[in-house]
ROVODREN-709012 format. One record per residue (C-alpha): x, y, z. Coordinates in pm, whole numbers, plus 50000, padded with zeros to 5 digits. Example, Ala and Ser with C-alpha at 12.3 -4.5 7.8 and 13.67 -1.06 7.14 Angstrom:
BEGIN
east	north	up
51230	49550	50780
51367	49894	50714
***
This chain:
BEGIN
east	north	up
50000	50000	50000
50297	50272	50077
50472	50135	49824
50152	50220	49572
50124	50580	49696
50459	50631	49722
50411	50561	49263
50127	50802	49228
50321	51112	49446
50631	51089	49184
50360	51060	48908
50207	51360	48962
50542	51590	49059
50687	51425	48728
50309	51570	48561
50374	51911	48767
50721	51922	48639
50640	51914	48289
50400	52195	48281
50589	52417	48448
50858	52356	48209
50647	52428	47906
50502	52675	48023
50837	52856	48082
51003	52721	47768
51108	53064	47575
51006	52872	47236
50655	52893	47284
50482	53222	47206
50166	53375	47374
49920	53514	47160
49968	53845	47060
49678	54090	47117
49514	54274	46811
49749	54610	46845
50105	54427	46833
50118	54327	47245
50113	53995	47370
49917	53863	47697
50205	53943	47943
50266	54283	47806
50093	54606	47885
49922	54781	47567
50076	55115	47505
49879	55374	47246
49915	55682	47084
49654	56018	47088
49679	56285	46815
49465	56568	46852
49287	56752	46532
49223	57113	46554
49002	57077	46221
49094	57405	46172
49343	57650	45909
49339	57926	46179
49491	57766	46469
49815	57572	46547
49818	57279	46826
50236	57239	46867
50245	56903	47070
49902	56723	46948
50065	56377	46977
50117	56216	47323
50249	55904	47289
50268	55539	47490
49991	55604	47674
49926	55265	47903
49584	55090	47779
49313	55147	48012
49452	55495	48145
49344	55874	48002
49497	56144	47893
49489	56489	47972
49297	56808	47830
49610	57009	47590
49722	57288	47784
49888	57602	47740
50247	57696	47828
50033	57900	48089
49828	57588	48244
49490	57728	48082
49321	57489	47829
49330	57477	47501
49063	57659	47328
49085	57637	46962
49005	57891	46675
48780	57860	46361
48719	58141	46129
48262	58181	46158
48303	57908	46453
48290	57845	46816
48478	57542	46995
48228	57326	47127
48455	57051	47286
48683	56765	47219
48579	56453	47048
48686	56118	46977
48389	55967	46772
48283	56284	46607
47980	56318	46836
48036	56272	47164
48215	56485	47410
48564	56342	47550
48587	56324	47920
48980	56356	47979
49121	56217	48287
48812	56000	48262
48817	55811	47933
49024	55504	47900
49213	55486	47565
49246	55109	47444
49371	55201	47102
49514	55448	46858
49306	55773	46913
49236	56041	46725
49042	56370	46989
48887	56601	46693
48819	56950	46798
48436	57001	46748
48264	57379	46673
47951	57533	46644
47859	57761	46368
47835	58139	46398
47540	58332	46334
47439	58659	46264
47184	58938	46275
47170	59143	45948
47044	59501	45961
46776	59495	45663
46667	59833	45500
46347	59830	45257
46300	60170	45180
46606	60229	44999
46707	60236	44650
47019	60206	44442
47180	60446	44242
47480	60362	44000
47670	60669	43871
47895	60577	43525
48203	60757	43563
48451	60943	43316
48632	60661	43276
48349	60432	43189
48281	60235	43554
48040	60270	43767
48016	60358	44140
47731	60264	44385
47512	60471	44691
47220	60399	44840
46950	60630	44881
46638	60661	45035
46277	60539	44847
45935	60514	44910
45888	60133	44834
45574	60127	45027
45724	59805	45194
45777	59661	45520
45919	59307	45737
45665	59147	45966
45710	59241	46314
45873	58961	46399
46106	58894	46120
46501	58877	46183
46693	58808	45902
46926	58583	46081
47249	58417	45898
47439	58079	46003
47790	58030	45894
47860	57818	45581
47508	57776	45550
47230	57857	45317
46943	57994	45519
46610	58169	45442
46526	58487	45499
46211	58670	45519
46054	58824	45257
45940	59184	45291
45603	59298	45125
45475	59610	44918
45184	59784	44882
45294	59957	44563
45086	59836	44280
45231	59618	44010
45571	59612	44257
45736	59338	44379
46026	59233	44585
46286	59047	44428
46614	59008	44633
46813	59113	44920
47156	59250	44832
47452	59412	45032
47761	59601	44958
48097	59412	44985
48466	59556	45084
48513	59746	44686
48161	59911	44787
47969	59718	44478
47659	59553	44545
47638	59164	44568
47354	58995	44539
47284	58761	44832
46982	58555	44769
46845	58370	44502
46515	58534	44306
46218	58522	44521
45885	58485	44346
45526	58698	44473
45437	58403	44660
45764	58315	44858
45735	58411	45275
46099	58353	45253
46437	58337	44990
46708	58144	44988
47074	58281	45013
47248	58261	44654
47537	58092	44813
47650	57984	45202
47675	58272	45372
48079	58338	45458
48113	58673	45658
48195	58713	45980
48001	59002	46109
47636	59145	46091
47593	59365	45793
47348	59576	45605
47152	59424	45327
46877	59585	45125
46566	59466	44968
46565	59502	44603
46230	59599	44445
46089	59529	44056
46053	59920	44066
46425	60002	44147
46592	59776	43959
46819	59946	43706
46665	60030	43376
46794	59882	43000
46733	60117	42746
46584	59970	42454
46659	60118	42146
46446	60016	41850
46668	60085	41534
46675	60035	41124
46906	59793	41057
46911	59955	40693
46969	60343	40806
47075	60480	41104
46724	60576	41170
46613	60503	41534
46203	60403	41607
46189	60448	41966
46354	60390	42310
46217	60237	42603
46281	60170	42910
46258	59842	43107
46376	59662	43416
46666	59464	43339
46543	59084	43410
46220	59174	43200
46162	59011	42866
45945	59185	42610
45661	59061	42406
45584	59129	42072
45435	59539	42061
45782	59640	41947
45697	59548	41617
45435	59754	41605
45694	60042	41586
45831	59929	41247
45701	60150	40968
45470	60000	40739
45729	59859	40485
46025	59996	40268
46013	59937	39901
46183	59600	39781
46203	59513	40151
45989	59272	40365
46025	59237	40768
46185	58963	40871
46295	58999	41246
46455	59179	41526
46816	59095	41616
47065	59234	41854
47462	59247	41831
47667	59070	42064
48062	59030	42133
48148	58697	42200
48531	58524	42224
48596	58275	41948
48921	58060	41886
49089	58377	42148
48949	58617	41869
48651	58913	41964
48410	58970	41704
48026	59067	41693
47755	58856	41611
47364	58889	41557
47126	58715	41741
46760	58666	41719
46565	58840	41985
46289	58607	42073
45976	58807	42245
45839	58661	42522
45475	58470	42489
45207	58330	42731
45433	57958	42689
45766	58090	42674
45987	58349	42844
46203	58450	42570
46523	58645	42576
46572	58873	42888
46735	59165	42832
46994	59066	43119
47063	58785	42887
47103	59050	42572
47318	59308	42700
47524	59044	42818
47527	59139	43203
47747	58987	43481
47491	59174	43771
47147	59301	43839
47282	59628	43958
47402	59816	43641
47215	59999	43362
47215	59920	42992
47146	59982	42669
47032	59752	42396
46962	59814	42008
46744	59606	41906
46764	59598	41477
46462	59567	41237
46583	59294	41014
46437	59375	40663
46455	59091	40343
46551	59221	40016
46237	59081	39764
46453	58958	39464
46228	58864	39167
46454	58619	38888
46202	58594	38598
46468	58530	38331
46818	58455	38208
46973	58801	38214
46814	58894	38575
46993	58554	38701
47291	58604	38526
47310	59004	38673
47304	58803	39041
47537	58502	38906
47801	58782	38842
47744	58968	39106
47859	58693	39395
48105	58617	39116
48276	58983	39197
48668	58948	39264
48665	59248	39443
48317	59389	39538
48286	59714	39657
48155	59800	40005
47827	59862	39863
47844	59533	39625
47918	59348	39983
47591	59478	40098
47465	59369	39775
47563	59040	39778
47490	58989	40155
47122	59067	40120
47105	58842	39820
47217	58590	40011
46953	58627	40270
46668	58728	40014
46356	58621	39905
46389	58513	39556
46069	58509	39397
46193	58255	39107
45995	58279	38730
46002	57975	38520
46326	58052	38257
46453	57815	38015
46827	57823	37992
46843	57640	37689
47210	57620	37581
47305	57903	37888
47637	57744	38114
47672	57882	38460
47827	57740	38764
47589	57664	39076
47452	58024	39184
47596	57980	39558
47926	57834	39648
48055	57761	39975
48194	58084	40052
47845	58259	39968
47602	57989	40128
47235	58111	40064
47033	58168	40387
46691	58291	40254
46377	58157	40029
46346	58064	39670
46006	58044	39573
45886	57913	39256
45505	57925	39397
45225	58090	39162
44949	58175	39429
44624	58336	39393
44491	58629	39573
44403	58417	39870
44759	58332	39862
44647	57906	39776
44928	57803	39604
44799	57711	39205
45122	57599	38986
45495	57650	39019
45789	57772	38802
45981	57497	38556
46348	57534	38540
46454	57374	38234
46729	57367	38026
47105	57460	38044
47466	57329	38187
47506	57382	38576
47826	57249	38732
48182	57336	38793
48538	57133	38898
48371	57043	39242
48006	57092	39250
47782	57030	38977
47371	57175	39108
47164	57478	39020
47161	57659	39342
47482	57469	39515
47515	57570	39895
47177	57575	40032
47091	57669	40372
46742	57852	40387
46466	57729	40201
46388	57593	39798
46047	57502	39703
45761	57528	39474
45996	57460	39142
46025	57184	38877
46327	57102	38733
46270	56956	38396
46583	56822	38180
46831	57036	38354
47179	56973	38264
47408	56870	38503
47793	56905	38415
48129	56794	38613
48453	57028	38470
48723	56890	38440
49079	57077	38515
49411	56967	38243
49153	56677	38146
49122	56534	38497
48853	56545	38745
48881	56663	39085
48857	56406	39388
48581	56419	39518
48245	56584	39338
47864	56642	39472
47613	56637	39220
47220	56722	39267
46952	56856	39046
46856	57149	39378
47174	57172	39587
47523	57021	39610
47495	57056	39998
47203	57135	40168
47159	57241	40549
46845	57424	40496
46501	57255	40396
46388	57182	40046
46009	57130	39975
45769	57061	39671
46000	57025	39422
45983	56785	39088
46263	56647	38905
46242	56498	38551
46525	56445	38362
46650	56204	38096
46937	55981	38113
47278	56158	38143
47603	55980	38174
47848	56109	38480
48207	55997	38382
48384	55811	38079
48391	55454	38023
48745	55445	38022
48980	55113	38031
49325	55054	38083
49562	55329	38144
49315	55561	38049
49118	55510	38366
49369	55540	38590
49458	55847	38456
49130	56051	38330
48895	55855	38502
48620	56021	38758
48693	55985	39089
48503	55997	39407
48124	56112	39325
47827	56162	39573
47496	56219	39410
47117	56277	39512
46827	56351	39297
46779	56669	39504
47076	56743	39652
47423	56560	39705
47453	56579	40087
47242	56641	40301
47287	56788	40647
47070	56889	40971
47108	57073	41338
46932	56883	41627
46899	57280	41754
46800	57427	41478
46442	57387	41301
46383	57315	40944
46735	57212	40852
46825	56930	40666
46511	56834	40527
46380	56749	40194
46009	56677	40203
45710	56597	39982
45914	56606	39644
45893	56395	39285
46212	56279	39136
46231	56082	38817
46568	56064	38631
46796	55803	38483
47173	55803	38496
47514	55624	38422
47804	55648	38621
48150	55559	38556
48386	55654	38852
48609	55492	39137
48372	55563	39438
47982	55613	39387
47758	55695	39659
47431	55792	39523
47077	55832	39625
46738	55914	39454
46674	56235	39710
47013	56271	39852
47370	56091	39861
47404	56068	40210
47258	56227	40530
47341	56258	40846
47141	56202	41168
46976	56520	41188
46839	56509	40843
46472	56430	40771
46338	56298	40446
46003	56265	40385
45682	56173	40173
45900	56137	39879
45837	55979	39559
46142	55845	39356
46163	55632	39022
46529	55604	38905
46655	55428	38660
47015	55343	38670
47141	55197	38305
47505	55164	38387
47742	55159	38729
48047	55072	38656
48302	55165	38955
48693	55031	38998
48982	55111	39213
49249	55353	39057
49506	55204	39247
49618	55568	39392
49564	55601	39746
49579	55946	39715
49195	55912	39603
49093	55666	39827
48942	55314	39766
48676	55236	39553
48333	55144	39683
47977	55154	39586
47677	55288	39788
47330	55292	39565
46975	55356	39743
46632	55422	39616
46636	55721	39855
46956	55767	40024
47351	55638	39936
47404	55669	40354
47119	55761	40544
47197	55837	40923
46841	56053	40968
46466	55984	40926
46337	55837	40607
45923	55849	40619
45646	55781	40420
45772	55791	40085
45784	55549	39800
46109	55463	39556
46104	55254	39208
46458	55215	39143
46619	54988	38852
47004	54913	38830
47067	54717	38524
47427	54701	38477
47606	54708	38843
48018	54643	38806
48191	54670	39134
48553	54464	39238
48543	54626	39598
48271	54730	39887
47936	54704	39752
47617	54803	39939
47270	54870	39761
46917	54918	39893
46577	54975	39702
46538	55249	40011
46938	55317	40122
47230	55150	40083
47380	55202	40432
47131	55258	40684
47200	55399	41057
46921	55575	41116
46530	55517	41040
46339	55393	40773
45952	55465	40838
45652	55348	40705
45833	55365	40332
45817	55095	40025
46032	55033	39734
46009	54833	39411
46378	54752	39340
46547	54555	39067
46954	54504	39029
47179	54320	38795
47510	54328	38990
47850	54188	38924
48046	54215	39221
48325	54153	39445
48376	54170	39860
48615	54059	40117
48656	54058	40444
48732	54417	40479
48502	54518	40162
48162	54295	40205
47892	54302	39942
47537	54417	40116
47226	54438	39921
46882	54439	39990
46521	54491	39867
46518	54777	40091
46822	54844	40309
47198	54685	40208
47375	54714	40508
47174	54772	40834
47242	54919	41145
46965	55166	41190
46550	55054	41204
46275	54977	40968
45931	55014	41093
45668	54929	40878
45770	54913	40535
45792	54635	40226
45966	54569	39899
45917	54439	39576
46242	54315	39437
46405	54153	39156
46754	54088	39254
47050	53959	39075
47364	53917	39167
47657	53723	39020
47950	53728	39318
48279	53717	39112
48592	53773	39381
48790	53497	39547
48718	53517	39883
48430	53757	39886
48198	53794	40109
47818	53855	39972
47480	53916	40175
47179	53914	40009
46852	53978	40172
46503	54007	40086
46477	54334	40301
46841	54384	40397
47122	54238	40329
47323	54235	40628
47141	54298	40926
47473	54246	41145
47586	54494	41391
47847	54513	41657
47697	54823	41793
47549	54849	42145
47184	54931	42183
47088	55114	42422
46696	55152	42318
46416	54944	42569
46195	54945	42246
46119	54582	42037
46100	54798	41765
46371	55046	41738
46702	55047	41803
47054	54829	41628
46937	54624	41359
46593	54621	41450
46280	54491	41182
45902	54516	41258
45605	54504	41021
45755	54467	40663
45768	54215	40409
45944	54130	40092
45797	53963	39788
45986	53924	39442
46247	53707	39347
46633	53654	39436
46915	53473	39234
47266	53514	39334
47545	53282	39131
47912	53298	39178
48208	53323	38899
48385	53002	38803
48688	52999	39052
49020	52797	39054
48993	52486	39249
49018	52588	39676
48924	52935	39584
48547	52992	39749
48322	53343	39786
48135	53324	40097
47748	53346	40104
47490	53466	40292
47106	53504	40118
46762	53495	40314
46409	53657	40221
46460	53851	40531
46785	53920	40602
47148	53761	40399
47290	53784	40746
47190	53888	41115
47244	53882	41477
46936	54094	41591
46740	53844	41843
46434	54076	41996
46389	54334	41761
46269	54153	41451
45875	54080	41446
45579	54041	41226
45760	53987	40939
45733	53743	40610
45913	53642	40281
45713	53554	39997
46037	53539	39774
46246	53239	39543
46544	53219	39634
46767	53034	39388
47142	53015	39413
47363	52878	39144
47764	52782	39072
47845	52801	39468
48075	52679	39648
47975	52345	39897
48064	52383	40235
48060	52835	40216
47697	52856	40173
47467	53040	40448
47073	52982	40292
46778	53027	40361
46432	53056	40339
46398	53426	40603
46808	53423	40726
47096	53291	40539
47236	53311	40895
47152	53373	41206
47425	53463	41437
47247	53391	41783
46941	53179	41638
46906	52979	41956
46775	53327	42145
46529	53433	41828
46168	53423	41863
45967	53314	41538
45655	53321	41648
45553	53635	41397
45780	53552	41126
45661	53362	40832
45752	53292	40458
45621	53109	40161
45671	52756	40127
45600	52651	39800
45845	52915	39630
46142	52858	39457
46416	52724	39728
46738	52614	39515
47119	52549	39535
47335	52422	39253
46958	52333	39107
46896	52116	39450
46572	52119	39622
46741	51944	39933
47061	52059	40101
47122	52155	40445
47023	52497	40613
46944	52647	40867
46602	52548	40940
46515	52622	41284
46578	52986	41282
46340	53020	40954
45993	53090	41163
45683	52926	41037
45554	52805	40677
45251	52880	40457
45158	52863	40092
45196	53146	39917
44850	53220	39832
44811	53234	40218
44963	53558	40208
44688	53707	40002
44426	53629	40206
44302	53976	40421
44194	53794	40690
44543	53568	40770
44753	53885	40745
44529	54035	40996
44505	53753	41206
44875	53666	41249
45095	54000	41200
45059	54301	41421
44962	54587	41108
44802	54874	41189
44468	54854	40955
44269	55084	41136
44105	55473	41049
44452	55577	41193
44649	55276	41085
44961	55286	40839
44868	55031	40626
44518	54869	40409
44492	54558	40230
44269	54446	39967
44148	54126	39927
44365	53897	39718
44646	54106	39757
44985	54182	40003
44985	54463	40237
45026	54861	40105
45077	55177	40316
44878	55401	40279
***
């Protein structure tokens, strides 16, 4: 038994040993604490203190190794008093460690890094206001004004209780005073600063406010003076109502400089001036542009019951509301230019032809080139002239072909007819157009392109109306005959005399609009009819315009164009750059709105080696096609690569714009002749493939987008013979050739053949609504249909592999005639309002 516990004693002093010994062992590390301490050290910390201030300086704010768990003291001075910090429109409140709270020092145990943050109250202050006083500014000799304050009945007075009290960087309200003067009211409250000039220091009160805002948070240190500023003692703007043709002055008036003005001041023009018609009132302003001073008019826009127009503050160009002005306002007048024959045009041809005009030929020309041109009909005959405005005398005012009778209904309108118009560069009648043409026919005008040592220039605009247009052209009728643009040159010929670079439109070569500015770039509810042959490097042509930009509006047009020859190829000078091909019914490059109009165009002899896009409505499409139709037939012989893809289409070649409600007839044929070309041929577009992000919500508008249209016709594409491995990539649907537009393409159909021949196996996109379909798997067919029993070949086969589950759903064609299936499974608007009608046993129209 001793023996037994004598066993478990040295046991357990052995056990006891051990732990001592590892417990002791030097190897084995506490655990360290979360601020770099371990368990048998005491936590030391550091305290900054933050004055949060630029106006005072705290010497020792750091006090460091302060024991965890103890305080620290409140900063003293060398003198034993405490701290009191300083802060420009403040008052120290106390110390803070959190931002909120006060810190109690001696008190508060620090158990970390601390920062104490000075903490302040803002200042306020008690301003002195005065309401029956006025302002007077006195323009000195040397052009500047000084500033007193004197006294005024204002009939106006602060509620017994108001103080107008101010808060340090802070934007408070203050009371409004009131007036008994009739037709008064108080506006502001203002004061004078350190130069003596008068600052405004709230924001505009209206007749209803109790109480204004300051302008901006309030930054003085010290009660002041303000003063209530009154509608009656406002400084006055002299308005001066002057002839801009004379130095002749109407009358002047005076007006309170944040009025605006309504019409009655044009009740002070005289009743007219021979030749002249008003036109406007305009002021002069200086403005700063490229570093440069000059003056400019402006428009003065009277004030209505819907809008304020322009204040006179705004006109005279003032910095305050404190100083007077004066402001001429100038009676615009219109020279009335009647051109009723060849010599009266020629006498204004030569005069903006003048290599040195006189200072009264300036005035001469500028007024024509604001005018109102009344415009006779004249045939020219054999007469040559180049376009009547260039781009250094761009016309601003109104042609107007119009016969109207005494009611002032229009009845008929002036032919133009006849003659050679064109120069080196620009080849129109009227060239740089931006004010207004309309109410003229052109009939079998001659359009010329000069040529300088035999050669052409680079680049030339051609258009029946205007080679650029960034005005608005209206009611207008083209009919011309075939003429040839351009020799059919070979060889070395070509390359040297060849034509270059052309962009044409029916109506005018380019056209251009302003977002801000109304009626520009627009060409509306005009007849073209024309035929044409081109032989050039670079062709981008349209029925109405060449190209457009996104501004530009083009509407209820009608178009038949007849296009016997296109044959463009690459010079092989870079200088000129490459050759390409962009033909549309309406537009070469539309990036605006096409609407309700209606194009017939025929291509019958299409040669192009490089990019090639066509459209029955526009070749390259980025903005919006609208409820428009097209009849379009092409014989093409073409190219592509990867860089330079072939695009054509019954109604848009390439398309990364929208078409909303619209439909084609189309006969296309195309024979794709490159190695390694790249062709898309669509029913409706071509290639409806876009890398561009959309950021429209709308199913129907937006990147690539199709809804309500429908093709019907016939399409037969073939390729060249090629060496053996050579191939030319295809892409042809009754839709689209090729697309990657998943939710934007509804209520659609394809009542089309589609037979391709001589292609390729193994390169061949087909089919019946999408050669291709980039991202079929997230495309919803429930709206799109196409004919079944039409013509569906390749190589002459009936059966080859497509791509048949991104083709929507199958009917007969006869199904498509029927008025009651169309309504019943596509979304067309046949109602009172509707775009579109149907007839029984026929497709679709628009109205």
């Amino acid at each position: 038994m001793k023996k037994t516990l004598m066993t478990i004693c040295i046991v357990l002093v052995a056990t006891l040993l051990c732990a001592v010994l590892i417990a002791c062992n030097p190897t084995t590390p506490p655990d360290d604490d979360n601020n770099g301490h371990n368990q048998y050290e005491q936590a030391k910390y550091t305290v900054t203190f933050n004055v949060d201030s630029n106006d005072f300086k705290l010497t020792d704010n750091v006090v460091k190794d302060v024991l965890s768990g103890t305080s620290v003291s409140r900063p003293k001075n060398k003198d034993g008093s405490d701290v009191v910090p300083i802060k420009t429109g403040y008052t120290f409140k106390y110390w803070s460690a959190d931002g909120t709270n006060e810190f109690i020092f001696g008190q508060t145990p620090i158990t970390k890094n601390t920062t104490i943050t000075a903490l302040y109250t803002n200042n306020t202050y008690e301003l002195t206001p005065h309401v029956d006083k006025k302002l007077v500014a006195q323009k000195g000799a040397d052009g500047k004004y000084t500033y007193s304050i004197i006294d005024s009945d204002n009939q106006a007075s602060l509620g017994a209780d108001s103080k107008l009290i101010v808060t340090y960087n802070d934007t408070d309200n203050l009371d409004c005073p009131k007036t008994e003067k009739e037709g008064d009211e108080f506006l502001f409250w203002f004061y004078f600063d350190g130069e003596n000039k008068p600052v405004r220091l709230t924001e505009f009160a209206t007749s209803s406010d109790a109480a204004v805002k300051l302008e901006n948070k309030w930054k003085i240190t010290r009660s002041i003076d303000v003063y209530a500023m009154f509608k009656s003692t406002l400084p006055k703007v002299e308005v001066v109502y002057c002839d801009s043709l004379s130095a002749a002055t109407y009358e002047s008036v005076y007006y309170p400089v944040t009025e605006s003005i309504t019409q009655e001041a044009a009740d002070k023009v005289p009743a007219g001036k021979a030749g002249y018609t008003f036109a406007k009132w305009y002021y002069e302003q200086t403005v700063t542009e490229n570093d440069e001073e000059k003056v400019v008019q402006k428009d003065f826009v009277f004030k209505t019951d819907d809008t304020t127009g322009t204040t006179l503050y705004q006109a005279c160009g003032l910095s305050d509301y404190f100083t007077p002005a004066t402001l001429r306002l100038y009676a615009k007048w219109t020279k009335q230019i009647t051109i009723d024959s060849v010599t009266s045009y020629r006498e204004v041809y030569d005069l903006l032809r003048k290599e040195d005009p006189t200072d009264g030929e300036k005035k001469q020309i500028a007024e024509i080139l604001e005018a109102e041109i009344t415009f006779k009909s004249i045939d020219f005959v054999s007469s040559e002239f180049e376009p009547l405005f260039d781009s250094d005398h761009v016309f601003t005012g109104t042609i107007d072909g119009g016969v109207y009778s005494d009611d002032n209904n229009l009845t008929s309108q002036a032919v133009i007819s006849g003659g050679k118009f064109g120069s080196t560069t620009d080849a129109s009648v009227f060239g740089y157009v931006s004010g207004t043409v309309k109410n003229l026919t052109f009939n079998n005008v001659g359009l010329v392109v000069k040529k300088t040592e035999n050669k052409y220039a680079s680049l030339v605009r051609i258009g029946y109306v205007a080679s650029v247009l960034e005005g608005k052209i209206e009611h207008c009728n083209i009919n011309a005959t075939t003429t040839a643009y351009g020799e059919d040159y070979t060889g070395q010929s070509w390359l040297d005399y060849g034509m270059k670079a052309v962009i044409f439109g029916g109506i005018a070569a380019e056209v251009s609009g302003d977002n801000q500015v109304k009626d520009t770039g627009m060409v509306r509810d005009c007849t073209v009819e024309f035929g044409a042959k081109f032989f050039c490097e670079s062709l981008t042509f349209g029925g109405v315009c060449g190209s457009s930009n996104s501004a530009a509006t083009l509407s209820a047009n009608k178009v038949t164009v007849t296009l016997e020859k296109a044959h463009c190829h690459d010079d092989g000078q870079t200088s000129n750059g490459r050759s390409f091909v962009k033909i549309g019914g309406i537009a070469g490059v539309n990036g605006g709105a096409i609407s309700a109009s209606k194009v017939a165009i025929s291509v019958g002899d299409l040669e192009s080696l490089d990019e090639t896009y066509f459209g029955g409505v526009c070749a390259d499409n980025t903005g919006r096609v609208i409820t428009t139709s097209a009849t379009a037939s092409i014989n093409a012989k073409v190219g592509g690569s990867i860089s330079q893809i072939v695009c054509v289409g019954g109604m848009i070649g390439r398309n990364e714009g929208y078409i909303l409600n619209g439909y084609c007839i189309v006969d296309i044929n195309v024979v794709a002749q490159k190695e390694n070309g790249i062709v898309a041929v669509g029913g409706i577009v071509g290639s409806n493939f876009s890398d561009k992000t959309d950021s429209s919500s709308s199913t129907r508008t937006g990147v690539s987008a199709i809804n309500l249209a429908y093709s019907v016709g016939s399409i037969n594409v073939s390729t060249a013979t090629l060496q053996e491995g050579k191939k030319i990539q295809l892409y042809v649907g009754g839709i689209a050739g090729r697309n990657n537009q998943t939710k934007k393409i509804s209520n659609c159909f394809t009542v089309t053949d589609i037979v391709v021949e001589n292609s390729t196996d193994g390169v061949n996109d087909i089919g019946r609504m999408f050669g291709k379909h980039e991202k079929k798997a997230e495309f919803v067919t429930t709206t799109m249909y196409f004919a079944r029993d039409k013509k569906f070949t390749l190589n002459g086969e009936t059966e080859f592999e497509h791509n048949e589950d991104t083709q929507g759903n199958s009917e007969a064609a006869e199904w498509f005639l029927s008025s009651e299936n169309v309504k019943g499974k596509f979304a067309f608007d046949f109602g009172e309002n509707g775009e579109w009608e149907i007839t029984e046993g026929q497709y679709p129209t628009l109205k």
